[in-house]
C-alpha positions as CSV (number, residue, x, y, z in Angstrom):
1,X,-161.9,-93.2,68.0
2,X,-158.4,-93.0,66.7
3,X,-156.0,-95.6,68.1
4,X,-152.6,-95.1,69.0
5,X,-150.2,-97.1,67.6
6,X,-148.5,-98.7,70.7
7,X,-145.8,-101.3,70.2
8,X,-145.4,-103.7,73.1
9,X,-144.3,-107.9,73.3
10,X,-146.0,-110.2,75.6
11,X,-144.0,-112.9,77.4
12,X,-144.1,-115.5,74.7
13,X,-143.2,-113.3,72.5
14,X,-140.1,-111.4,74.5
15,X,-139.2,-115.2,75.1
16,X,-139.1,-116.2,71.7
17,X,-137.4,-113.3,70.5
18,X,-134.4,-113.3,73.2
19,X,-134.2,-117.0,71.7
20,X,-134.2,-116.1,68.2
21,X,-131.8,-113.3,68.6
22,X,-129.6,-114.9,71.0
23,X,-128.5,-117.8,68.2
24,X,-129.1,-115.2,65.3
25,X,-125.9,-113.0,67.3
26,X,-124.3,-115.5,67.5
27,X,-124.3,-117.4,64.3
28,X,-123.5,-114.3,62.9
29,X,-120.3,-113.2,64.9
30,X,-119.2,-116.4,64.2
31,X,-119.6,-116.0,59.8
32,X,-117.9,-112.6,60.5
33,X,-115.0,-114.2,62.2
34,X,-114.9,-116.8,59.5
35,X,-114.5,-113.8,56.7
36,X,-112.0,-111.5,59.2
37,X,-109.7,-114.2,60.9
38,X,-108.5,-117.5,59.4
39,X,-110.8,-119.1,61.4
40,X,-112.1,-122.9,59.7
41,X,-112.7,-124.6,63.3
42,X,-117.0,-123.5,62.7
43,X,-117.9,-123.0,59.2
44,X,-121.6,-122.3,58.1
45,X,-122.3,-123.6,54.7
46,X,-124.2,-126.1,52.7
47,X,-122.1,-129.0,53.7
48,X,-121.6,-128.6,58.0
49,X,-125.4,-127.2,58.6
50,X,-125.6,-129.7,61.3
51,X,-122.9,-127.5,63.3
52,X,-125.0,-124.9,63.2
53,X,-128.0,-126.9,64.5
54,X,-126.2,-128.2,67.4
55,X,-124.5,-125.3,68.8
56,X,-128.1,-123.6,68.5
57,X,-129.2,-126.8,70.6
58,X,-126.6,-126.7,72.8
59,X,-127.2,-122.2,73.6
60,X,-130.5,-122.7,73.9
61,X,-130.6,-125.6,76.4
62,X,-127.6,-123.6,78.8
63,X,-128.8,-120.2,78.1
64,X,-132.3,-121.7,79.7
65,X,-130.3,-123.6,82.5
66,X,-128.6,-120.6,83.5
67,X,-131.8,-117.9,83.4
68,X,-130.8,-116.0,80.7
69,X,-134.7,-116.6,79.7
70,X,-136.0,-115.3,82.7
71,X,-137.3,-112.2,81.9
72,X,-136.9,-110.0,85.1
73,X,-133.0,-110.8,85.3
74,X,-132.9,-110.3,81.5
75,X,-133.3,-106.7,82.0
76,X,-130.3,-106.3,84.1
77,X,-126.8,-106.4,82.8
78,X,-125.1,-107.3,86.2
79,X,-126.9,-110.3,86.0
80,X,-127.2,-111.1,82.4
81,X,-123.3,-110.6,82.1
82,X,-122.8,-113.4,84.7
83,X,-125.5,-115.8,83.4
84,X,-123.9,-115.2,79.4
85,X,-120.5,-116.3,80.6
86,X,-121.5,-119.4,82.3
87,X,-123.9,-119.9,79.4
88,X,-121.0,-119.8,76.3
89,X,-118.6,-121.6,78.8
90,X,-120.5,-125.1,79.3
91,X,-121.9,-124.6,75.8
92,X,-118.5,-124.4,74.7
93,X,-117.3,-127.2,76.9
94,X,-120.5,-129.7,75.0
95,X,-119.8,-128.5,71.5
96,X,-115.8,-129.3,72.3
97,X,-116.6,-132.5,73.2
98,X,-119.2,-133.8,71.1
99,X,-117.0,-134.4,67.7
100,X,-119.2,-136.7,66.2
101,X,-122.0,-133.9,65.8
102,X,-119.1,-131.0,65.6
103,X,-116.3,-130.3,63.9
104,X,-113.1,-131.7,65.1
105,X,-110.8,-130.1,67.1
106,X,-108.3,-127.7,65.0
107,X,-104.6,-128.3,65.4
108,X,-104.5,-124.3,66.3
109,X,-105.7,-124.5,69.3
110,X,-106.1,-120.3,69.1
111,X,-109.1,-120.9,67.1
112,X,-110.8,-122.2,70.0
113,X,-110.1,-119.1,71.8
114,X,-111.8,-117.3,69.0
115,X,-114.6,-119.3,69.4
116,X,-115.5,-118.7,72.8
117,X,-115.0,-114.8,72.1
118,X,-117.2,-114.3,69.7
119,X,-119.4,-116.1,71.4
120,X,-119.2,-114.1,74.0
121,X,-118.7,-111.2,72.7
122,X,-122.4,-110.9,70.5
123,X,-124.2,-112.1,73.4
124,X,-122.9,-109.1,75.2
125,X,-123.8,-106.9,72.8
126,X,-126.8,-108.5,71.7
127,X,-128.5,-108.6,75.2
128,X,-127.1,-105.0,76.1
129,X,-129.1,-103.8,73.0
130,X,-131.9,-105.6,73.9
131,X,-131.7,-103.5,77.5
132,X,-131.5,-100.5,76.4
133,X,-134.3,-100.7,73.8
134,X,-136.8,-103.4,74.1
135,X,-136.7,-103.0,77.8
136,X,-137.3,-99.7,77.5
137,X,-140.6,-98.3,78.7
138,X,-141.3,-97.2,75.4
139,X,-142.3,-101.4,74.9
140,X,-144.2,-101.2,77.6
141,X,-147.8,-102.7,77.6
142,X,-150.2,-100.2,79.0
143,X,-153.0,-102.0,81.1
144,X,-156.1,-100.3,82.3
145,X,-158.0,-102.3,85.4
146,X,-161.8,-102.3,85.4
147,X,-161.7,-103.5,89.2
148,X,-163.1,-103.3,92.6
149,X,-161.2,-100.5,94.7
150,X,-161.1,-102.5,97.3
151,X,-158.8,-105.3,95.4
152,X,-156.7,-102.7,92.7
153,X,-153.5,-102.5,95.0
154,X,-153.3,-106.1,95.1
155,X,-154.1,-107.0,91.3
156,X,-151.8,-104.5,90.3
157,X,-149.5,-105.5,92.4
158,X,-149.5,-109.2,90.9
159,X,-149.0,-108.3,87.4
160,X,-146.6,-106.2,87.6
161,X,-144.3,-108.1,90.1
162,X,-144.1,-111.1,87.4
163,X,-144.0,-109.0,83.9
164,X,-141.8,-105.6,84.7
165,X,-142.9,-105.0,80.5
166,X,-147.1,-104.6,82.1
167,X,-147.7,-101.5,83.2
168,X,-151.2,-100.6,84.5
169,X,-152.0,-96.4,83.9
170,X,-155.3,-96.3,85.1
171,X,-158.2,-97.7,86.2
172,X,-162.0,-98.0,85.9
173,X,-163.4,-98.7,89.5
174,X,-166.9,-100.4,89.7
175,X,-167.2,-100.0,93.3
176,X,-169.1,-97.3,95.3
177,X,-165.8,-96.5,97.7
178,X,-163.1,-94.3,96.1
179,X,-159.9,-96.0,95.2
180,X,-157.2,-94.0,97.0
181,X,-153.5,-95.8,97.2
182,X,-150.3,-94.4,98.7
183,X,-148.6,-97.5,96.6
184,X,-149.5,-96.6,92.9
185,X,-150.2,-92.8,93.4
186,X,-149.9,-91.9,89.7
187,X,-152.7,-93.7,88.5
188,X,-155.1,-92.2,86.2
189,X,-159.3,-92.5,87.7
190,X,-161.1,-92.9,84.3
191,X,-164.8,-92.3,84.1
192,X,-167.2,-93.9,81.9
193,X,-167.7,-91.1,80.4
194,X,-164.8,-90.4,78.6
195,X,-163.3,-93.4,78.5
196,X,-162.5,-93.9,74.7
197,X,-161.1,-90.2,74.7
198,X,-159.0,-91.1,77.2
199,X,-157.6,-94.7,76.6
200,X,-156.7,-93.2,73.1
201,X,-154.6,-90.5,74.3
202,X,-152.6,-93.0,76.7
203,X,-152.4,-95.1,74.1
204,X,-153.9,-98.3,75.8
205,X,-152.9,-101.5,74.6
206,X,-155.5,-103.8,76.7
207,X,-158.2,-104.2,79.3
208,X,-158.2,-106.5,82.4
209,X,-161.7,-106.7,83.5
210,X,-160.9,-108.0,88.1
211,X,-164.6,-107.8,88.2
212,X,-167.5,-110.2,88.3
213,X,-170.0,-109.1,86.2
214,X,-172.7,-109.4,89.0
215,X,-170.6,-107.0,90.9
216,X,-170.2,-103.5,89.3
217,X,-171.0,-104.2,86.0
218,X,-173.2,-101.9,84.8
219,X,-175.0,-102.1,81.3
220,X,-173.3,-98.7,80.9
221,X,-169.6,-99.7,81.1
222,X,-170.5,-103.5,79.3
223,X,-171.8,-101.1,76.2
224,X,-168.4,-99.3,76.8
225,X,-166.3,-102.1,76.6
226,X,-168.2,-103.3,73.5
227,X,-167.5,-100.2,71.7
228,X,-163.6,-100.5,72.7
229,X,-163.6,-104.0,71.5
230,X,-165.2,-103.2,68.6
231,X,-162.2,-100.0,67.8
232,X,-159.5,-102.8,68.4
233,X,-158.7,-102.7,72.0
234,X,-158.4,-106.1,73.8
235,X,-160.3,-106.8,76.9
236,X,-159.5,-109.9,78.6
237,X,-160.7,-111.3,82.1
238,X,-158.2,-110.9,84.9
239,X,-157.5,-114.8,85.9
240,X,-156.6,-115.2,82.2
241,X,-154.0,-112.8,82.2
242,X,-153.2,-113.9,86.0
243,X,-152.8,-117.5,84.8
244,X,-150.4,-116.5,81.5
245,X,-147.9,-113.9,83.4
246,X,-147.4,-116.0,86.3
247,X,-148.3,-119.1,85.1
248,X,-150.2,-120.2,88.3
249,X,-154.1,-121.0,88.9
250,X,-155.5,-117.8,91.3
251,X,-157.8,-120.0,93.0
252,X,-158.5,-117.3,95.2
253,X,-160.5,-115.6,92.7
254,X,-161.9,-119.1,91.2
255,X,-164.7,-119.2,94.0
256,X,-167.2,-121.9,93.2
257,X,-167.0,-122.2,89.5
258,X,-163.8,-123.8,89.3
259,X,-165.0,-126.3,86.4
260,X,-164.6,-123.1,84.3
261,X,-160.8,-122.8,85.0
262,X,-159.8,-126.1,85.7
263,X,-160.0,-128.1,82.0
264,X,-157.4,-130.5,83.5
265,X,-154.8,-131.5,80.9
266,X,-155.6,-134.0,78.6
267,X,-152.0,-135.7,79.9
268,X,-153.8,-136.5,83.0
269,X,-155.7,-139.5,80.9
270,X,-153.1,-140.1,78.1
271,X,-151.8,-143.4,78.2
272,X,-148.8,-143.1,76.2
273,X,-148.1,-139.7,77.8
274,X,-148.2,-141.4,81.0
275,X,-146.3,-144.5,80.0
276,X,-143.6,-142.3,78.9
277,X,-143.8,-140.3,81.6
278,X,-143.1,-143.5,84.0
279,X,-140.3,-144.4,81.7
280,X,-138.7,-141.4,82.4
281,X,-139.3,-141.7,86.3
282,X,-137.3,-144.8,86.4
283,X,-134.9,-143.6,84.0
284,X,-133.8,-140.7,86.3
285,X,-134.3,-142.3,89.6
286,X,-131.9,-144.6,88.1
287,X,-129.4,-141.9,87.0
288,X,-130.1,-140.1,90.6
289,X,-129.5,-143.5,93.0
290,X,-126.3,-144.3,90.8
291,X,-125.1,-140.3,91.4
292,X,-126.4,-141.1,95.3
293,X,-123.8,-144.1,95.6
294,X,-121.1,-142.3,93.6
295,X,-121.1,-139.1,96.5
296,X,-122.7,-141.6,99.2
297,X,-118.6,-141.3,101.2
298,X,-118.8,-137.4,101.0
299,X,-122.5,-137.6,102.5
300,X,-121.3,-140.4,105.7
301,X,-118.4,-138.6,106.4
302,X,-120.2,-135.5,106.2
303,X,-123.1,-137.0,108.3
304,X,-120.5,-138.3,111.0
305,X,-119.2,-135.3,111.6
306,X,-121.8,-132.3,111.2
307,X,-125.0,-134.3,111.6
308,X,-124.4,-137.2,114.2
309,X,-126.5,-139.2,114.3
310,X,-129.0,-141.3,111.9
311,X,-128.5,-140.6,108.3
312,X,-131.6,-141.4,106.7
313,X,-135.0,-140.5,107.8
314,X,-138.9,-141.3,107.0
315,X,-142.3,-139.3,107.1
316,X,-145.4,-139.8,106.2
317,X,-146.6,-138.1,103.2
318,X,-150.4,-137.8,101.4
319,X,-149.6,-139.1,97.8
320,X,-152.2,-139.4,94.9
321,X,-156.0,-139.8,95.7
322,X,-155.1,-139.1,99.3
323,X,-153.5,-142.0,100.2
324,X,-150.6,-142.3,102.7
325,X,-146.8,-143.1,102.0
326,X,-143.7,-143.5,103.7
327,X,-141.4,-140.9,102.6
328,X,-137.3,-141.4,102.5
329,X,-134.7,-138.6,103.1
330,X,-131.6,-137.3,104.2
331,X,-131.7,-136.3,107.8
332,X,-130.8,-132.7,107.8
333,X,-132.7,-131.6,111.0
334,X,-131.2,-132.7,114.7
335,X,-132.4,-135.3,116.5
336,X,-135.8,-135.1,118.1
337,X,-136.4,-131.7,116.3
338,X,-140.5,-131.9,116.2
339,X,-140.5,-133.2,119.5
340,X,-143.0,-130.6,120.4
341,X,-145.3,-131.4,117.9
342,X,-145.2,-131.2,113.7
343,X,-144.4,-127.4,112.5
344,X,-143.4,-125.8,109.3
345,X,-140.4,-125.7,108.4
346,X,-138.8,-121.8,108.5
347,X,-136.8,-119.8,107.3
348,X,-133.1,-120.4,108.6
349,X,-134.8,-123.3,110.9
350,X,-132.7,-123.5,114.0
351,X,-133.5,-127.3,113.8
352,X,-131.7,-127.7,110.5
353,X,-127.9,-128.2,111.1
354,X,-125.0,-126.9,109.2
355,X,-124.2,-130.1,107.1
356,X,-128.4,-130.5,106.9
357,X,-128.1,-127.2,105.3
358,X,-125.9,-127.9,102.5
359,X,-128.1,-131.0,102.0
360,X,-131.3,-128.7,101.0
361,X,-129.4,-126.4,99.2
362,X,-127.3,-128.7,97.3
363,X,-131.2,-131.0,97.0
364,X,-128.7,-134.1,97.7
365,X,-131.4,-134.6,100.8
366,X,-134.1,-135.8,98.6
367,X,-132.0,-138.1,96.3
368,X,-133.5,-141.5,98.6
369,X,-136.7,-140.3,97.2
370,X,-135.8,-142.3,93.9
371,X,-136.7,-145.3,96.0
372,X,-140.5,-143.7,96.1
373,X,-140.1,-143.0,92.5
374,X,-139.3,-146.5,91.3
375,X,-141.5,-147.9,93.7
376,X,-144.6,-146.0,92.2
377,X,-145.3,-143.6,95.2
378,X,-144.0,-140.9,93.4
379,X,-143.0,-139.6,90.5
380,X,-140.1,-137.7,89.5
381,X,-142.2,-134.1,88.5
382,X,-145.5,-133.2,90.2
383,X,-146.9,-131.7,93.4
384,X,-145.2,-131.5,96.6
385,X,-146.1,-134.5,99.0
386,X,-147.6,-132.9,102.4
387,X,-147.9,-134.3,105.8
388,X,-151.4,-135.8,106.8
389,X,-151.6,-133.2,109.6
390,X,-151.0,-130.4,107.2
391,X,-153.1,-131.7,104.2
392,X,-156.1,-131.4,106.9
393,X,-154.8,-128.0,108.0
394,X,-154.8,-126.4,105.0
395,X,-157.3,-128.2,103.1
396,X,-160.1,-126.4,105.8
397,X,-158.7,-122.8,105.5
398,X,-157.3,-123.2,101.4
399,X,-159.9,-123.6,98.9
400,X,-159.0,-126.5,95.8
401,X,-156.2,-127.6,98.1
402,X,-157.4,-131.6,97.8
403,X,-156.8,-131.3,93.9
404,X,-153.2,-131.8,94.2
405,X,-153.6,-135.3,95.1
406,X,-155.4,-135.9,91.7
407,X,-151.5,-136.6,90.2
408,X,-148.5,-138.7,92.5
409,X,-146.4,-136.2,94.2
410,X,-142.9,-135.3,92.9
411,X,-139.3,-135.1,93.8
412,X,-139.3,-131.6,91.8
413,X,-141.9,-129.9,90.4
414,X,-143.8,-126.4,88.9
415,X,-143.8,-124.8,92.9
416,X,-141.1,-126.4,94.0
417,X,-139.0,-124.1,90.9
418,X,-141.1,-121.1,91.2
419,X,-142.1,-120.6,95.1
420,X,-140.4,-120.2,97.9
421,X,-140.2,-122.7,100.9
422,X,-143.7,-123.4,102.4
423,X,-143.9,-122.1,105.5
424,X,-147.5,-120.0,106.5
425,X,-150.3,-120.7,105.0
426,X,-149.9,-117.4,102.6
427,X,-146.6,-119.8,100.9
428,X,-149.1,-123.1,100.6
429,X,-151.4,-120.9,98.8
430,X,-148.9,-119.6,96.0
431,X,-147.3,-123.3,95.8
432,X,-151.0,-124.3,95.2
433,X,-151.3,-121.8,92.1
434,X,-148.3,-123.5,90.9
435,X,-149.6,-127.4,91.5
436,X,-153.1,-126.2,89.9
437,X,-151.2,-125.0,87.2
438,X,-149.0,-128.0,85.9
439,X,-152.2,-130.1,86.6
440,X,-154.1,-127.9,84.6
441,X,-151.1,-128.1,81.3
442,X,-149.4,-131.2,82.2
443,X,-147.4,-132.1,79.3
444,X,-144.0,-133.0,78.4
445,X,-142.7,-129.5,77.6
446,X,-143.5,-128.2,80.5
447,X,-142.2,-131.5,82.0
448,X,-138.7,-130.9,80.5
449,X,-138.7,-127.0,81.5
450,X,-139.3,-128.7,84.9
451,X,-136.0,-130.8,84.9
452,X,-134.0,-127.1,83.2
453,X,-135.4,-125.6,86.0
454,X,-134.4,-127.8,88.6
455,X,-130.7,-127.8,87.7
456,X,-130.9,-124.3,87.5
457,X,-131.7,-124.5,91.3
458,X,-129.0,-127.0,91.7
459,X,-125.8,-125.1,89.9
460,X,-127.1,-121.9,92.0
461,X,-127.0,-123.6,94.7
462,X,-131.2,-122.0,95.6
463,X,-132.5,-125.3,97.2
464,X,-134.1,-124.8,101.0
């Protein structure tokens, strides 16, 4: 069989290249200047390689903070134009006034002005080229499903809400019921029998096999998928791929054998990962009391006025190893709102009042949470603390749920960034993917793409 050549970029590597590409535009508008304009405010030679270095520092730190890494809005320009002009402008901003690392400010104050342009300007251009060609469907990655008819929609559906760039085309089903959908009508029904004829005219890039193999399996498509292996198609097994687009644990598809997915970051045991990681706790909870008192008037006047009534607020919460804490907050509900019981909070909650609002949206609610953190209850990043009565609620209908309590809950954290506000049982499950997930690669990269998240949830204002 003949293979197609099929060019396509996974996420990493669409990632890394938006990165690349992003500092190679602009590094490069900037020379070009240099040769066209007399421009000496950023020179790139020998002697100030350091400026280089930081301003690449500096764009890839904001350009993260404001999304411009985030693949779904990175294919369209609306978006991207907003995120690149709050991305040059802070970066701008830090190079300006970090002299010490950057050149010093030029008596022509124009040549700032120049420097912001051009800035701007291949970002634009870079990033418009990048929509109209690698986000192309020609870049596509062409997916065929060896699945269960009765779980396609939904498997389909997952990969290609997270990756726009992962197209299924067709699909191999290994159940006895015919796979009909009125969602993805287009999809081609390959049999066995032809199935390296066809995958090679639709130039198939890879295989998810959704199946177990004591379900539909036959020794028929196995030999199959052998052969394609063997003529340079990757197969892979669907959690896999679930786990590296989304970059959350499906433990819905775990079932029992969840010693097979859950190799628990080394982190979890690593003493000088962990003393750092405490360092850090008390480090920010520092920085975020100190910023507490510094807005505390805003927040009592505001409180006074819009809130009336108590200011602060505690709740018991299940911390690491199951073991209860007394939570400290904000009050941004009214007075006596669970009087009727404990409930989930919703979306626009009637309970939560206007200035309570701003609190969650703003995340200024949970800065008295320091106190947990320097008081060992918490930590700054990790899962979600939950209330006893919903720990025990979920834990009986949500299968790996007591797992989260194997790290201390977290001010911020993976779900907290990525899902939405808990509130059924369908929204504790994806936050659980999420939990699963850092527990699974705790470490301090994804530690510090954490915190870059979180102030991307601050600056647009996204908390709930």
């Amino acid at each position: 069989m003949s293979q197609k050549s099929n060019i396509h970029f996974d996420i990493s590597e669409r990632k890394i290249l938006l990165r690349l590409f992003d500092i190679a535009s602009v590094l490069s508008a900037l020379y070009l200047v240099g040769l066209v304009f007399n421009f000496d405010y950023f020179k790139i030679n020998a002697d100030h390689w350091v400026w280089s270095i930081v301003l690449a520092v500096y764009l890839t730190i904001f350009a993260t903070i404001f999304e411009l890494y985030n693949l779904q809005k990175a294919s369209k320009f609306e978006v991207v134009v907003q995120n690149i002009i709050l991305t040059s402008s802070v970066t701008v901003l830090f190079y300006l006034l970090t002299p010490f690392f950057t050149p010093a400010l030029p008596a022509n104050r124009l040549q700032i002005i120049y420097f912001y342009i051009a800035i701007n300007l291949s970002l634009f251009l870079w990033r418009y080229a990048y929509i109209v060609l690698i986000s192309a469907p020609r870049f596509f990655k062409k997916v065929v499903l060896v699945g269960n008819a009765r779980e396609l929609d939904i498997i389909i559906e997952s990969l290609q809400r997270s990756d726009p760039n992962y197209k299924v085309i067709g699909y191999i089903n290994t159940d006895s019921v015919r796979y009909i959908s009125e969602k993805y009508p287009g999809l081609h029904d390959i049999q066995i029998l032809n199935v390296a004829d066809t995958l090679s005219e639709l130039g198939i890039s890879e295989i998810v096999v959704a199946t177990p193999h004591t379900s539909g399996m036959t020794v028929e498509l196995y030999n199959e998928l052998i052969a394609l292996l063997e003529n340079g198609i990757a197969i892979r097994e669907y959690t896999q791929v679930y786990e590296e687009i989304n970059r959350r644990v499906p433990v819905q598809h775990v079932d029992k054998d969840f010693y097979r997915y859950f190799p628990f970051s080394r982190s979890n045991q690593n003493k000088l990962y962990l003393f750092f990681h405490r360092v850090l706790d008390l480090l920010f909870s520092l920085i975020g009391l100190v910023f507490g008192l510094v807005i505390f008037p805003l927040i009592l006047i505001g409180n006074l006025f819009a809130n009336r009534g108590p200011l602060f607020y505690t709740q018991m919460r299940v911390g690491r190893n199951g073991r209860h804490f007394r939570i400290y907050k904000l009050r941004s509900m009214v007075r006596d709102a669970e009087k009727h019981g404990a409930q989930f909070a919703e979306h626009k909650d009637v309970r939560v009042t206007k200035f309570g609002r701003f609190l969650r949206r703003s995340r200024f609610d949970e800065i008295p949470q320091f106190i947990n953190v320097i008081k060992g209850d918490m930590s700054v990043i990790g899962p979600r603390p939950e209330r006893p009565v919903f720990v025990k609620e979920l834990s009986e209908k949500i299968p790996f749920y007591e797992v989260r309590h194997l790290v201390k809950p977290g001010v911020t954290g993976w779900a907290q960034v990525n899902a939405k506000y808990g509130m059924t049982q369908e929204d504790a499950l994806e936050k659980l993917q999420y939990d699963l997930y850092y527990i699974k690669r705790r470490s301090l990269f994804l530690d510090i793409s954490i915190v870059i998240k979180t102030l991307s949830t601050i600056i647009f204002y996204r908390g709930q």
